[in-house]
Steps between C-alpha positions, in 0.01 A plus 500: 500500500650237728294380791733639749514853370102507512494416838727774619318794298222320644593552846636866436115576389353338771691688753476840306106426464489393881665808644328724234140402627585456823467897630137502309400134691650643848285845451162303452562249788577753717136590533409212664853371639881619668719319297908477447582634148758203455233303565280641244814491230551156581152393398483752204806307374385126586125598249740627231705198504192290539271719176817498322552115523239427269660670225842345577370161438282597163863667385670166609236308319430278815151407435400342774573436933629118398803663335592662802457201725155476620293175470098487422543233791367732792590201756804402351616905528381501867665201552830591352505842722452345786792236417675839420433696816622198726831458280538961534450447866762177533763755282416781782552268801891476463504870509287577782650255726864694388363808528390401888867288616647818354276699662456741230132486639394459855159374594240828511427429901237764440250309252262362716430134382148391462286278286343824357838656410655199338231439290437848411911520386465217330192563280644857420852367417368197287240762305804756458704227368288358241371840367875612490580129342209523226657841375832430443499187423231545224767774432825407507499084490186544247532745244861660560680119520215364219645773262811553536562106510284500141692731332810442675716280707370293805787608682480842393110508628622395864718737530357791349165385677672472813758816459156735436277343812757551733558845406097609496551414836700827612333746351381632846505871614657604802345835568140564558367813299273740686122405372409896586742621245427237171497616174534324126852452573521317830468203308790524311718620838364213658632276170872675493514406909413124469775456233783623681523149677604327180819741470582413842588208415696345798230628758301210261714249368477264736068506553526534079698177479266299734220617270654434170584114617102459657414659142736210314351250714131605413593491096672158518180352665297672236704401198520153642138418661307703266215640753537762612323474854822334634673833490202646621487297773855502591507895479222536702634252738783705527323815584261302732851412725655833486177673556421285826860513647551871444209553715591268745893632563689787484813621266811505750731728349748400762531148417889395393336355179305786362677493177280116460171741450395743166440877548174405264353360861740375712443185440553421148845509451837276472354243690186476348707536112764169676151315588274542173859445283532154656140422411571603168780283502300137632228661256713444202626203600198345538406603157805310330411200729166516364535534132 
C-alpha cells in the first residue's frame, strides 16, 4: 500500500476513533469537571492519532526515532531547537510588523503590561509551541515526509506532506453542541460540522496557502539538515510569535488591508504565505551555494 494512502486511512480512523470515544470520555469527566464537548472531541482525536502512530510506523517499517530525524545527541537536539525557534520567530517578524503598518491589528490598550504578565505569556506560548511543534513535526516532517520520500519522490513527499498539514489544520467546528443533550452520535455531528470548512474553499484558500508554503519550508529543512529539532524549533517559534502578538493586539476588521490576514486566525494569511515564500526562496538558494 503506498505510504501516502496509509496515512490518509490513518487519519480517517483516528478521527472516527476520536469522535467515537469522545461522548463515553465527556460522560466520565463530567463527574468531576464542566467541560466543552469540542473540547473533549478534540483530545479524543489527538490520543487516537497519537495510539495509532505506533502502528503506522511498525506498518512503514521505520524502526527507530533516527529515521524520522531525531538525534541520540540530547544537547545537540536542544541546541538545534533553539537555533530553530530564533530562525520561526525571525520568519514571523516580517509579518507582524505588516500586520501592525497595515493595521490589521491594533495594540490591545487593555492588557495591562507587567513583569508578571509578560513572563507568564511567554512561558505559556513557548510550552504551547513546542508541545504543538513535537506532534506534528514527529508527524508530518518525521514519519509522513520519511515515507512518502522512501517509497516515493522527494518532491512528491513535500508536497503531499505539506498539502495534508495544512489541511488538518481546518478541521474546526463552528457550532457548539449542547453538553445536556449528548448521545453516541454527537461525535459524529460534531465530525460532519468541522469538515464543512474544507468545501468552502475560498473562505480558506488564502490561510490554506500560507500553511501549505510554512509546511514546504519545514520539509525542505528536514530533507536537507536531517534533524529534525530545526523544524521543531522553527514551528514552535512560529507559534511562540503568533501566540504572544494575538494576545497583545486586536483583529481590526476595518483595516483597508484585511484581505493581507487568513480567516484560519487573522493573521496567517497572504502576507504571512508572501513572507515564508521568500524565505523559502533565500533557503534554496543558499542550499545550491552550499553544495
Amino acid at each position: 500500500m503506498p505510504a501516502l494512502l496509509i496515512f490518509i486511512v490513518y487519519f480517517a480512523i483516528a478521527l472516527l476513533c476520536g469522535v467515537l470515544i469522545a461522548y463515553p470520555i465527556h460522560m466520565f469527566l463530567a463527574n468531576w469537571f464542566e467541560l466543552d464537548f469540542d473540547r473533549v472531541a478534540a483530545r479524543s482525536v489527538l490520543l487516537m492519532t497519537i495510539i495509532l502512530f505506533f502502528a503506522v510506523l511498525k506498518l512503514l517499517k521505520i524502526n527507530n526515532w533516527q529515521e524520522l530525524g531525531f538525534t541520540t545527541n540530547a544537547k545537540q537536539f536542544f541546541i538545534d531547537a533553539g537555533k530553530g525557534i530564533g530562525f520561526g520567530v525571525l520568519i514571523m517578524l516580517p509579518v507582524i510588523a505588516g500586520l501592525l503598518l497595515t493595521e490589521n491589528r491594533v495594540i490591545d490598550t487593555g492588557w495591562e503590561v507587567t513583569a508578571n504578565n509578560i513572563l507568564s505569556l511567554f512561558l505559556t506560548a513557548l510550552f504551547a509551541g513546542v508541545l504543538i511543534a513535537l506532534i506534528e513535526e514527529t508527524l508530518f516532517r518525521g514519519a509522513m515526509l520519511t515515507a512518502i520520500d522512501k517509497y516515493g519522490s522527494v518532491f512528491f513527499a513535500i508536497l503531499a506532506s505539506s498539502f495534508i498539514y495544512a489541511l488538518v489544520h481546518f478541521l474546526q467546528p463552528s457550532d457548539d453542541i449542547n453538553s445536556q443533550v449528548l448521545n453516541w452520535g454527537s461525535g459524529f455531528a460534531l465530525l460532519k460540522d468541522a469538515l464543512n470548512p474544507l468545501i468552502q474553499v475560498k473562505f480558506i484558500f488564502d490561510s490554506f496557502i500560507a500553511l501549505f508554503l510554512a509546511g514546504a519550508l519545514l520539509a525542505i529543512v528536514r530533507l536537507r539538515r536531517n534533524r529534525i529539532a530545526y523544524c521543531i524549533g522553527i514551528h514552535a517559534g512560529w507559534v511562540l510569535a503568533i501566540k504572544v502578538f494575538k494576545r497583545v493586539t486586536d483583529s481590526n476588521a476595518y483595516s483597508d488591508y484585511a484581505f493581507l490576514t487568513g480567516s484560519y486566525d487573522k493573521v496567517i494569511g497572504y502576507l504571512a504565505a508572501v513572507c515564508i515564500a521568500v524565505f523559502i526562496i533565500f533557503l534554496l538558494k543558499y542550499m545550491k551555494n552550499s553544495n
